[in-house]
C-alpha positions, 0 to 999 in steps of 0.5 A: 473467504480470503478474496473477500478479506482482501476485497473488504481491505482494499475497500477500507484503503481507497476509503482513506488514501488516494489511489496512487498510495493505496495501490502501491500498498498491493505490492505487500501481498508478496511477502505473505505468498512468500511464507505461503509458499515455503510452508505449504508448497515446499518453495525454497526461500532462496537469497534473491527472493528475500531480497527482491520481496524486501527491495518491493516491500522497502519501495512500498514503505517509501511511497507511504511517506509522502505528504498526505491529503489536506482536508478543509473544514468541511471535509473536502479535500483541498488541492495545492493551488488553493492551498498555496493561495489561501494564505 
């Protein structure tokens, strides 16, 4: 059940970004296998977990703040140098 929930997520991500945003976006998994492994496992939560899991997580977030992908009118994307020579 969980693998297909991550199976149908991912598909809906790399429906709407491009690979290279989207695959970073797996890297949010160690945060919920962190509190998995406290609540269930009996792990110790030490400091350099929390920050480890935070400088990923942080890291993550960054990249979401690129430039998005422009679309045309017909819903294709359009590259850079088309942009840049379009106007």
């Amino acid at each position: 059940m969980v693998v297909t929930m991550g199976f149908l997520v991912w598909m809906a991500l790399l429906s709407r970004l491009d690979l290279s945003q989207a695959l970073p976006m797996l890297a949010f998994g160690y945060l919920p296998w962190l509190v998995i492994g406290r609540y269930f496992l009996g792990e110790a939560i030490t400091p350099m977990r929390v920050v480890g899991v935070t400088l990923i997580v942080l890291g993550v977030l960054c990249m979401g703040y690129g430039k998005a992908p422009v679309h045309g009118s017909d819903g294709a994307r359009v590259m850079p140098e088309a942009r840049s020579s379009a106007h």
